[in-house]
N, C-alpha and C positions, 0 to 999 in steps of 0.2 A: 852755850849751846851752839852760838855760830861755829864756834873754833872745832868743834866736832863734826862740823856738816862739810865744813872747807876741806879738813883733814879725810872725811868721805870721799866726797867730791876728785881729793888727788889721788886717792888708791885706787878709784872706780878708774878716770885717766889715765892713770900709770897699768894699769892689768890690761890695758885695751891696747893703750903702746903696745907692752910689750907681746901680746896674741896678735897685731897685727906683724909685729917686729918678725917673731916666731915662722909665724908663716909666709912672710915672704924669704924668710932664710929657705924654710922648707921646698917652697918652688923653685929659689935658685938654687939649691943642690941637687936637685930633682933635675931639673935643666941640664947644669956642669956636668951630671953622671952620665944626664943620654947623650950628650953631645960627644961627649968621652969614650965611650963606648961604642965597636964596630957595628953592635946590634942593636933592635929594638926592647929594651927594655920590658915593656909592653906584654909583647909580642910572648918574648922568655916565661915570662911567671905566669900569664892569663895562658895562653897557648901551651907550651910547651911544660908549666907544668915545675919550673926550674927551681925549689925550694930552695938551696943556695943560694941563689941571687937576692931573692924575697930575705932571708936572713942578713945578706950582707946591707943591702936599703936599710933593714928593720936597724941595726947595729949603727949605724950613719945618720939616722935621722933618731934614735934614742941622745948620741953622742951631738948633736944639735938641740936638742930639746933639754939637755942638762944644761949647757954651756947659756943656753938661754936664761932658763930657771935661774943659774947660779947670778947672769947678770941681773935680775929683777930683784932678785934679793938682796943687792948692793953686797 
């Protein structure tokens, strides 16, 4: 019974790593794109309305969110 609680224990661990891992990738790409970018981010998709841009984040942070997944799963 212990060996099964320990083995809990490292999955419960390891899925929190990696959602903390996850989303700090997620803010620092969030970050690097507006920083990159002449415009407000922001601004484009809330404002303006800019579907394209909202697609391309949505593409960028899917393509983050595999690469992650793929590393949690060794």
């Amino acid at each position: 019974m212990s060996e099964k609680w320990e083995e809990l224990w490292f999955n419960v661990a390891s899925t929190a790593i990696f959602t903390i891992v996850g989303l700090l990738f997620f803010a620092l790409s969030y970050w690097v794109i507006e920083k990159l970018t002449p415009f407000s981010l922001r601004k484009e998709i809330e404002e303006d309305q800019n579907i394209a841009l909202g697609v391309i984040l949505a593409g960028i942070f899917i393509a983050i969110a595999l690469i992650v997944a793929a590393a949690a799963r060794g």
